[in-house]
DRENBAMI-193232 format. One record per residue: y negated, z, x of N, C-alpha, C in turn; residue in three letters. Coordinates in steps of 0.05 Angstrom, whole numbers, plus 32768, in hexadecimal, padded with zeros to 4 digits. Each point is the difference from the previous one (the first is absolute). Example, Ala and Ser with C-alpha at 12.3 -4.5 7.8 and 13.67 -1.06 7.14 Angstrom:
# residues 2
8072809C81087FE880007FEE7FE880008012ala 7FEB7FF27FF97FE8800180107FEA800E7FF1ser 
This chain:
# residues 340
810A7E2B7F417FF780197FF57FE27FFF7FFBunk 7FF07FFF80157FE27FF57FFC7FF97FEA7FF0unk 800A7FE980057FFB7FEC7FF97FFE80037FDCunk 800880167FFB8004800B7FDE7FDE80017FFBunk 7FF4800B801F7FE080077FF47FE97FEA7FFBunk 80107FEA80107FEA7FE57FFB800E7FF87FE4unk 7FEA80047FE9800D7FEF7FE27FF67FE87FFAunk 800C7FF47FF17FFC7FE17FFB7FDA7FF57FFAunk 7FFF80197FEF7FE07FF8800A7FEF7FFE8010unk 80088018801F7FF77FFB80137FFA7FEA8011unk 801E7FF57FFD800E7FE780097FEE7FE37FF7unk 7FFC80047FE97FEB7FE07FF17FEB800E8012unk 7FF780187FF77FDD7FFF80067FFF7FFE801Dunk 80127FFB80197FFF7FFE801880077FE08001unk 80077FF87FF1800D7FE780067FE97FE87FF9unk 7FE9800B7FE97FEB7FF57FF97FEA8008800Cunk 7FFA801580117FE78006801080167FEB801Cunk 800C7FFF800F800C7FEA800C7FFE7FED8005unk 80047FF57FE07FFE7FE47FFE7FE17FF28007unk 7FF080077FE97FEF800180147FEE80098015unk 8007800F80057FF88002801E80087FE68012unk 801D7FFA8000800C7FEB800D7FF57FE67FF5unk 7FFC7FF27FEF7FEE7FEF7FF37FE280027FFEunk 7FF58014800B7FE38003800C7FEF7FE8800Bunk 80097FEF800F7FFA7FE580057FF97FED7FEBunk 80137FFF7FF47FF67FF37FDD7FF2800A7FEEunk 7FFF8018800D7FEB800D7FE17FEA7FF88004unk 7FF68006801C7FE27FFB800F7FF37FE97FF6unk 80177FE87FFF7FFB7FDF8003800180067FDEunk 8004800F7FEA80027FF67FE77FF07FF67FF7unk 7FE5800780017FF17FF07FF57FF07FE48008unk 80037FFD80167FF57FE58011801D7FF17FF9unk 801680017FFC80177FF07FFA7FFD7FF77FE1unk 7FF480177FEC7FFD7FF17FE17FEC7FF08006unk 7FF48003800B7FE27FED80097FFE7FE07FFEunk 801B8006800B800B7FE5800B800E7FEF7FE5unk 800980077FF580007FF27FE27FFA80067FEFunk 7FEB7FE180027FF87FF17FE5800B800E7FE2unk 80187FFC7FFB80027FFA7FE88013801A7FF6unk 800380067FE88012801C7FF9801B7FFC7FFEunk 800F7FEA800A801580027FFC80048009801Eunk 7FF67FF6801780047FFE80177FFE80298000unk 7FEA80067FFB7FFD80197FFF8017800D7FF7unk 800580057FEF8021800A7FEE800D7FFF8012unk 7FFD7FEA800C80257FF9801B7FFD8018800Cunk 7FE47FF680117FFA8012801C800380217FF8unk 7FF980077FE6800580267FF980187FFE8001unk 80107FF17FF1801C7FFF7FF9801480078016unk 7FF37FE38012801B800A80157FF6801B8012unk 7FE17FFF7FFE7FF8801A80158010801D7FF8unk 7FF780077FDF801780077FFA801E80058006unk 800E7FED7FFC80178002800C800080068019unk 7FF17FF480137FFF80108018800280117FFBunk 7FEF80107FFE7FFE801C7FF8801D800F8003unk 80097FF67FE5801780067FF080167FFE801Dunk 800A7FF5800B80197FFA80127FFC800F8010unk 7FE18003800A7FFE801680198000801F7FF8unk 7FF780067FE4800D80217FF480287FFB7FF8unk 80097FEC7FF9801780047FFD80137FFB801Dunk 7FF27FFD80198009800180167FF8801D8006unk 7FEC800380057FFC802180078009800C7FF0unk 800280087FE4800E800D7FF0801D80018007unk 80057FEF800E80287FF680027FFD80128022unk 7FF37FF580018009800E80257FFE80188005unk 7FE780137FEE7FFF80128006800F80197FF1unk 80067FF37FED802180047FF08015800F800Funk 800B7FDB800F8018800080117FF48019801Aunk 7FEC7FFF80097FFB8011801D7FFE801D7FF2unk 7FF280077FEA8006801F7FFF801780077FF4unk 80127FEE7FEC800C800D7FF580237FF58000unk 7FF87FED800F80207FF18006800280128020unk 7FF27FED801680068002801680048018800Aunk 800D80068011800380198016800080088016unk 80027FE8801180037FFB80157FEF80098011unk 7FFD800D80137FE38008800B7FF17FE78022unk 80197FF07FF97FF87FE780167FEF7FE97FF3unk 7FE6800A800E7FED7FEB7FF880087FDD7FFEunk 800C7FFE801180077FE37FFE80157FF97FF0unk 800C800E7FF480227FF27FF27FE680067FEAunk 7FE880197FFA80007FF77FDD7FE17FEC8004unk 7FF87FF280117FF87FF17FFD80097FDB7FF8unk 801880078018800B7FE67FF580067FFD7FE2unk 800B80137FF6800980037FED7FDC7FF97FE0unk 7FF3800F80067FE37FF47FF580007FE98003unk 80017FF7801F7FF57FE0800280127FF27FF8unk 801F80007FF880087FF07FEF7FFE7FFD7FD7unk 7FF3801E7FFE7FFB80007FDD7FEB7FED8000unk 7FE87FFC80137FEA7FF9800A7FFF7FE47FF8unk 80147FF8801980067FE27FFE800F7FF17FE8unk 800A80147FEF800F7FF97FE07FEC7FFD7FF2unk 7FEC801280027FE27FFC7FEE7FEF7FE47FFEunk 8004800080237FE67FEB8006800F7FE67FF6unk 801680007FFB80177FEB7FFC7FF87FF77FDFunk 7FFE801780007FFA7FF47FD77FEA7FFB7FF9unk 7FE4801080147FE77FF980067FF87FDD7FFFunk 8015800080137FF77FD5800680197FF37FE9unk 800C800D7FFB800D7FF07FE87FF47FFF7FEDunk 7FE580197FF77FF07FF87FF17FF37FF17FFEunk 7FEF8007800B7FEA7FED80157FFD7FEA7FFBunk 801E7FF780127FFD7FD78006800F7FFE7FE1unk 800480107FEE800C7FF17FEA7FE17FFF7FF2unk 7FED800D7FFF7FEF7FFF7FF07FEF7FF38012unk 7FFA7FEC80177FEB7FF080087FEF80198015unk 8008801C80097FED800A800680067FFB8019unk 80007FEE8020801B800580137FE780048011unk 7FDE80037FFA7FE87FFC80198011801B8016unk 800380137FF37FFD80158011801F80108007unk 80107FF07FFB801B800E7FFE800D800A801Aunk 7FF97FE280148005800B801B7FEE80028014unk 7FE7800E7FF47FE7800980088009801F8013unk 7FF07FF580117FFF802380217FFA800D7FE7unk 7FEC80087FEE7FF580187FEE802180117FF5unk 800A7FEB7FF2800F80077FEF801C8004800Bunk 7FFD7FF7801A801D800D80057FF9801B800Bunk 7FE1800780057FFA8012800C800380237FF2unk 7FFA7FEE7FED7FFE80157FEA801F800F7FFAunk 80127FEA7FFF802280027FF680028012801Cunk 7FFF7FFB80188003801180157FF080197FFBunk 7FEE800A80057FF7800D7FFC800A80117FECunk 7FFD7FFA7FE2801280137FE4801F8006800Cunk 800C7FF680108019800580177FFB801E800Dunk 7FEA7FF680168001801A800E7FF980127FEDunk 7FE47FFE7FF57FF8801B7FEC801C80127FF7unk 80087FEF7FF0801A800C7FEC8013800E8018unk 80067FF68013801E800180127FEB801E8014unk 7FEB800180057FFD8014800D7FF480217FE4unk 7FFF7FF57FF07FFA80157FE8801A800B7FF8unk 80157FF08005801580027FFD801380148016unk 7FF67FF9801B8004801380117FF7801B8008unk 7FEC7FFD7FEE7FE5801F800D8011800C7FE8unk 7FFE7FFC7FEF800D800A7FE4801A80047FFFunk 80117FEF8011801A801A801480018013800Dunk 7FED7FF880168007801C800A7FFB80107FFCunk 7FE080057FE97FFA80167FF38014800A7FEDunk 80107FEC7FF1801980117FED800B80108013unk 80087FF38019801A800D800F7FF580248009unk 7FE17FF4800D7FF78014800B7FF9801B7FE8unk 7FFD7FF87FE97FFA800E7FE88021800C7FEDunk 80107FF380108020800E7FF6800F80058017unk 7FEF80058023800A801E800B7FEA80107FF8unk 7FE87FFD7FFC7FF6801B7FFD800D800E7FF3unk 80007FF77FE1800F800A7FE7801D80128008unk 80107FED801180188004800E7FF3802B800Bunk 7FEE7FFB80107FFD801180147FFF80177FF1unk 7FEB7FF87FF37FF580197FE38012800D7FF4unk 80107FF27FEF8023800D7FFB800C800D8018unk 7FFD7FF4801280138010800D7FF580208010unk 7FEC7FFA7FFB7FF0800E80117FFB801B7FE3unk 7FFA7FFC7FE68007800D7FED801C800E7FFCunk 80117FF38011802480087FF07FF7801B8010unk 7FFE7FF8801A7FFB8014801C7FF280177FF5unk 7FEB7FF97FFB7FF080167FF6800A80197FEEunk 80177FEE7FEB800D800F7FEA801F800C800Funk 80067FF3800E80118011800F7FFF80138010unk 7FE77FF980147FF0801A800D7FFE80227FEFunk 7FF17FF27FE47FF580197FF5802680057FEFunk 80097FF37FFD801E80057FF28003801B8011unk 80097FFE801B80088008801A7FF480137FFDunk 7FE4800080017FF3801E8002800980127FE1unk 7FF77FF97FF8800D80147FE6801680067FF5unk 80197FFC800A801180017FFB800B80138020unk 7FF17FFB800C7FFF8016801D7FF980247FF4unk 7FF480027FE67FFC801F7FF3801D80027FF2unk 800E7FEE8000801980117FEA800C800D800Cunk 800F7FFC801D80108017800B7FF0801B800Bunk 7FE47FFC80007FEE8011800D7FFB80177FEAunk 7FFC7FF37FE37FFC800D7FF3801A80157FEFunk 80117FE88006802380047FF38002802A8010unk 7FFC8005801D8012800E800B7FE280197FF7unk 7FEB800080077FE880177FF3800980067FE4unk 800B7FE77FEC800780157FE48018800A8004unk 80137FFD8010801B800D7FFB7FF88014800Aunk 7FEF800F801A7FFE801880077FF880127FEBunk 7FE67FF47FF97FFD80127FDF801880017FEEunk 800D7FEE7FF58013800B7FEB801A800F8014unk 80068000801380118016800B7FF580168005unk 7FE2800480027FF880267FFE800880087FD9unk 7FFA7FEE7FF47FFE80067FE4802280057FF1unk 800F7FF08015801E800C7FF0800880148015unk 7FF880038017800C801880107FED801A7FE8unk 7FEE7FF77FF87FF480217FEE800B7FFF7FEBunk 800B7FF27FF4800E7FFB7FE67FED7FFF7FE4unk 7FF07FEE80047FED80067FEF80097FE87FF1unk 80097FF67FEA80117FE67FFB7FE47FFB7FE8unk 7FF580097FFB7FEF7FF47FE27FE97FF08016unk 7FFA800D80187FEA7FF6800E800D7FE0800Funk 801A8012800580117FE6801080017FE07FEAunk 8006800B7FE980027FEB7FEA7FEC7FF48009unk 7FE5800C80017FE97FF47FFA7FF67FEE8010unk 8009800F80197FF87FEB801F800C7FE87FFBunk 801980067FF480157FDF80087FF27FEC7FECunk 7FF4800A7FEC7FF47FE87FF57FEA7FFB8006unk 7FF4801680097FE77FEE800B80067FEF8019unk 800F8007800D80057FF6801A80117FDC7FF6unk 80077FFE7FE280147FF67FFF7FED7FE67FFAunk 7FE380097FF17FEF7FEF7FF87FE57FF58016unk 7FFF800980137FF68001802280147FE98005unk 801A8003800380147FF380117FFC7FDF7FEBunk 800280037FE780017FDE7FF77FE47FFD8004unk 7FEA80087FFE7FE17FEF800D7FFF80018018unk 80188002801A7FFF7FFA801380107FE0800Bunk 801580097FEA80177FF080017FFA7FE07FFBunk 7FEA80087FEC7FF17FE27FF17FE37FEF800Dunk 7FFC801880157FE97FFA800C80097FE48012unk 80127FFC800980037FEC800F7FF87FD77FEFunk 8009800B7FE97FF67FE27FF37FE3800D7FF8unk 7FF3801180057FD87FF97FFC7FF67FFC8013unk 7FE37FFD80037FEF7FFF800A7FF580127FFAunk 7FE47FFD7FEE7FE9800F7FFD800580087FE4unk 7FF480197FF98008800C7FE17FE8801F7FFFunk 80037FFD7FEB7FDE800E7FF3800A801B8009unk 7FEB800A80037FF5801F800C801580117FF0unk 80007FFA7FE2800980127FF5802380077FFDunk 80087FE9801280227FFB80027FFA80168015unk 7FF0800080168007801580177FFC801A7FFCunk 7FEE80077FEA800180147FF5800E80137FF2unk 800F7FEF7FEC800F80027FF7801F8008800Bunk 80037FF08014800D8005801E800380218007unk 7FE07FFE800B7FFE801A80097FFA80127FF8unk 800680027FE4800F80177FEA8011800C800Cunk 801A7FEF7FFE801780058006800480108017unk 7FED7FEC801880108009801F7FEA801E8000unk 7FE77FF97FF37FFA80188003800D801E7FFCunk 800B80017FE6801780137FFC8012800F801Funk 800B7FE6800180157FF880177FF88018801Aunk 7FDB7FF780057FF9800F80197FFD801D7FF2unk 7FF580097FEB7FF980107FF3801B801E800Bunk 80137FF07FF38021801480028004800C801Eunk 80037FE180147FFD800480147FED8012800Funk 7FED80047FF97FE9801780118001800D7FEEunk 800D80107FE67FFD80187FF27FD97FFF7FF8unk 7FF87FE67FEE7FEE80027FFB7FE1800A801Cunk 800A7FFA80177FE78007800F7FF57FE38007unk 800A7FE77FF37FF57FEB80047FFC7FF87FE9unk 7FE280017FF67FEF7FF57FE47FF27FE87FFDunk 80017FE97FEF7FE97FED7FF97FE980017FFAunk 7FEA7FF67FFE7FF080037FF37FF87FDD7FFAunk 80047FF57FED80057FE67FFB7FE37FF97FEAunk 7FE57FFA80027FE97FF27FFB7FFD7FE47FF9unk 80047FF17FF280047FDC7FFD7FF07FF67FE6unk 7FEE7FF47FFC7FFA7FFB7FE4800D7FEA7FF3unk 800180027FE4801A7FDB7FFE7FFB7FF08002unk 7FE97FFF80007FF67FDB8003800A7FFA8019unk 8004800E801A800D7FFD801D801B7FFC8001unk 801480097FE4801C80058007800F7FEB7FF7unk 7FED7FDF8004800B7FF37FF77FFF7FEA801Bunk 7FF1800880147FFF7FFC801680137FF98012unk 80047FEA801480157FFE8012800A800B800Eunk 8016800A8015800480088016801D7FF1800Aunk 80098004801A801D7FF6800A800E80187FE8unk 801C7FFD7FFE800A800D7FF6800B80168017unk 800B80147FFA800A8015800D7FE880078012unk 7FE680077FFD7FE67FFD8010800680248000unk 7FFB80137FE87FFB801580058016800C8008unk 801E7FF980098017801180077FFB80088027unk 7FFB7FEF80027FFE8006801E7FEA80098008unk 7FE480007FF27FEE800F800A800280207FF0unk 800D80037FEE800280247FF7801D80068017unk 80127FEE80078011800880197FFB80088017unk 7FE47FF180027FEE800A801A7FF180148008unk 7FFE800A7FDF7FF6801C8007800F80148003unk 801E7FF97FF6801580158008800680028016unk 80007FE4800D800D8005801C7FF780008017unk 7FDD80087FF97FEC800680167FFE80177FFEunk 800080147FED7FF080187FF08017800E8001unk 7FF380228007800C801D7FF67FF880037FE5unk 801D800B7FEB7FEE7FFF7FEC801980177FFAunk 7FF180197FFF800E80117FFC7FF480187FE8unk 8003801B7FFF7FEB80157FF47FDB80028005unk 80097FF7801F7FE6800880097FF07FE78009unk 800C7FE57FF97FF77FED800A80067FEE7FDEunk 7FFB80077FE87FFF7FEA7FEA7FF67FE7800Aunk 80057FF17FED7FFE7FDD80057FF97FF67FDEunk 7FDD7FF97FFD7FFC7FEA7FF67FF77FF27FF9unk 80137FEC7FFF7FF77FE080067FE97FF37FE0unk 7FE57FFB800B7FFB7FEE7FE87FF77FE98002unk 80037FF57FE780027FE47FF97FED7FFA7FECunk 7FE87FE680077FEB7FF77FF780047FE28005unk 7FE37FF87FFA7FF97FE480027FE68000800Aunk 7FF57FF080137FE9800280087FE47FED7FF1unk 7FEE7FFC80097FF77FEC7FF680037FE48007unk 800C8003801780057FE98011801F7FEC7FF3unk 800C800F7FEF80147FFE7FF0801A7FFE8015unk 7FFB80198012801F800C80097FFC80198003unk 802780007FF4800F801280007FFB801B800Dunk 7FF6801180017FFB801A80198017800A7FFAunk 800E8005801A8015801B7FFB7FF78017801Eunk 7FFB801B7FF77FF8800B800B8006801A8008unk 8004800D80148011801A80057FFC800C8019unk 7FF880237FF87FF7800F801D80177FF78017unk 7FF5800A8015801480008018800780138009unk 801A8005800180148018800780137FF78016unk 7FF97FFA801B80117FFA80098016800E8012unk 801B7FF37FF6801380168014800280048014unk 800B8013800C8002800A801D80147FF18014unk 80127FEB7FF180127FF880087FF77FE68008unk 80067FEB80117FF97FE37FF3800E7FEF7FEFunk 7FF37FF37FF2801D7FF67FE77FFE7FE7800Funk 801A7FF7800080087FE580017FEE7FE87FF2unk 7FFE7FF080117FEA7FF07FFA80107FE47FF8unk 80177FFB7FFF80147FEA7FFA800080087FE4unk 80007FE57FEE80007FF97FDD7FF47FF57FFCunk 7FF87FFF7FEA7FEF7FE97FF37FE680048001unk 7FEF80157FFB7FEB800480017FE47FF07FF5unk 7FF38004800A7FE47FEE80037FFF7FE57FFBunk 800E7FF5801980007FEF800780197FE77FF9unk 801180097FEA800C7FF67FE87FE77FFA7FF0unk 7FF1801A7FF77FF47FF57FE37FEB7FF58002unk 7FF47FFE801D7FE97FEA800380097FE9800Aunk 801F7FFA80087FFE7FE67FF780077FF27FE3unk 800C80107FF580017FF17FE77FEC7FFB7FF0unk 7FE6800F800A7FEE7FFA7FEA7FFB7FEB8017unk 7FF97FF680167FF37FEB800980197FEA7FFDunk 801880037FEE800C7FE280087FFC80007FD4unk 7FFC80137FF97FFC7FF67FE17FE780037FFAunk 7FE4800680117FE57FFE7FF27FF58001800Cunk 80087FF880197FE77FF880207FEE800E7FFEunk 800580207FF47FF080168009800980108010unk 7FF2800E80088003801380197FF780227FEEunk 801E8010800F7FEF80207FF27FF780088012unk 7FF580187FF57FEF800F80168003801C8006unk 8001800C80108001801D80117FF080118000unk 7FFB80187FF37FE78009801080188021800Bunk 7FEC800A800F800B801E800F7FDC80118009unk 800480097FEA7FEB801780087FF180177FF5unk 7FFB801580057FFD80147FFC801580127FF4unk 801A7FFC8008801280077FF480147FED7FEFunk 7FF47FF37FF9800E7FF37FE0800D7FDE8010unk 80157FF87FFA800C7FE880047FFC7FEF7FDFunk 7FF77FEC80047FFE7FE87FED80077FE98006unk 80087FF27FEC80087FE8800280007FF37FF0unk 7FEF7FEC7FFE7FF17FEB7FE980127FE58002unk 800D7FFD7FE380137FED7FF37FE47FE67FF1unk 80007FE9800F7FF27FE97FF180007FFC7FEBunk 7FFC80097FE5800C7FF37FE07FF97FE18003unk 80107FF97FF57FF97FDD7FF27FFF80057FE4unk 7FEF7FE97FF67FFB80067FE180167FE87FF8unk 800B800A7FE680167FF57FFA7FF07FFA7FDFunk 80157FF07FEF80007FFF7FE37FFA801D7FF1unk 7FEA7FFD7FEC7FF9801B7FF5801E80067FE8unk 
């Protein structure tokens, strides 16, 4: 899989800073060795075969470091060395078949030069091993990341899909006051709004994050929804400019915080409710609303809060925020900037 990222060019231009490096010894001596002959033919030889040196020791490193990143797998240092030191010894094999065929044999079974053939061995066979374990180690991370992403998307699946039965049983109460009064044009009206609430809930489970103005849009609908329900003593006041409503958020972000004000809050004749909605400069969400609290204690089991701040911290590693004071409850939604 890695081995896709070292490309063939890489491969020469490593195989030729290599070479010589490993032929370093000869380079030093190059010019005190032309020195040494007299005449230009002698000279010709000595580039020629230096040359070829050259040449056998990039098409050995070029071959080994080949076979070690992109053949081998093995993560046992010694099976992929043997395995080098025999391409090694196939090299050096054609090396002296050169060689003694062309009269060159001074240095064939020279300490230098076998030093060098060892050496281009280990280099390759341990470049070969560091460069394993980093694939391996670089495809569990990868491993971890996916999985650790599926998690994340199942987590937030879990949480939002935790508002459908919550929300499912608060609208049936409302449409059962509305057919016990027999008011059927209003009743019509609820079921479709309720009907168009229910599929942007239904679909919320395959999103993530979706522009300001889907939740808005949204909370058209449910707004209605609360509207019927409190006989109009629960009002919006909804502030947004457009350049913001194209803005991120988790999806289903504003259902459970306008739920929260129902099911903290008296909201009766003498106790109206409402809620408004801005953008700060900080580019979040305000939702904001006096405090009326009941005499009763409400059940503190649902989704609440602490549903919708995790979803924004498992889809935008932001954190919302709280405030409580002088009356008024707020609660600041992070925007992310999305595609204009």
């Amino acid at each position: 899989m890695f081995s896709k990222l070292v490309s063939n060019k890489t491969m020469i231009i490593a195989g030729l800073v290599l070479s010589a490096f490993i032929i370093y010894p000869n380079i030093i001596h190059l010019s005190r060795d032309f020195s040494r002959h007299t005449s230009q033919v002698e000279s010709v030889e000595y580039a020629s075969f230096f040359l070829f040196r050259y040449a056998i020791f990039f098409t050995l490193l070029w071959l080994l470091l080949t076979v070690n990143v992109r053949r081998l797998t093995t993560r046992v240092l010694l099976q992929r060395f043997w395995k080098s030191l025999a391409i090694t010894a196939g090299v050096y094999a054609i090396y002296l078949a050169i060689s003694l065929a062309a009269g060159k044999h001074n240095d064939c079974f020279s300490g230098v030069l076998l030093f060098q053939f060892l050496v281009a061995c280990i280099i390759c066979s341990l470049t070969g091993h560091i460069y394993a374990l980093y694939s391996e180690q670089r495809v569990k991370e990868q491993e971890i990341e996916q999985l650790q992403r599926e998690n994340l998307q199942s987590r937030c699946k879990a949480l939002t899909n935790q508002i459908n039965p919550h929300f499912f049983f608060n609208s049936l109460n409302g449409l059962t006051a509305l057919v016990r009064s027999d008011r059927k044009k209003q009743t019509l009206e609820y079921i479709s709004k309720l009907s168009g609430v229910f599929r942007y809930i239904l679909h919320s489970d395959k999103r993530g994050l979706v522009p300001l103005s889907e939740e808005l849009e949204f909370l058209n609908s449910f707004r209605y929804l609360q509207e019927v329900r409190y006989a109009d003593k629960l009002r919006f006041s909804i502030s947004i400019p457009d350049q913001k409503k194209a803005m991120l958020l988790p999806v289903l972000s504003l259902l459970p915080v306008i739920e929260n004000v129902v099911k903290h809050n008296m909201i009766d004749s003498e106790n109206q409710m409402c809620v408004s909605i801005s953008v700060t400069e900080d580019d979040e969400l305000a939702i904001a609303n006096p405090i009326h609290n009941k005499l009763d204690k409400t059940d503190k089991n649902g989704i609440g809060l602490a549903n919708l701040s995790d979803r924004f911290r498992l889809l935008t590693t932001k954190k919302i925020r709280v405030e409580n004071k002088n009356g008024v409850f707020c609660i600041f939604l992070p925007l992310t900037e999305g595609n204009s």
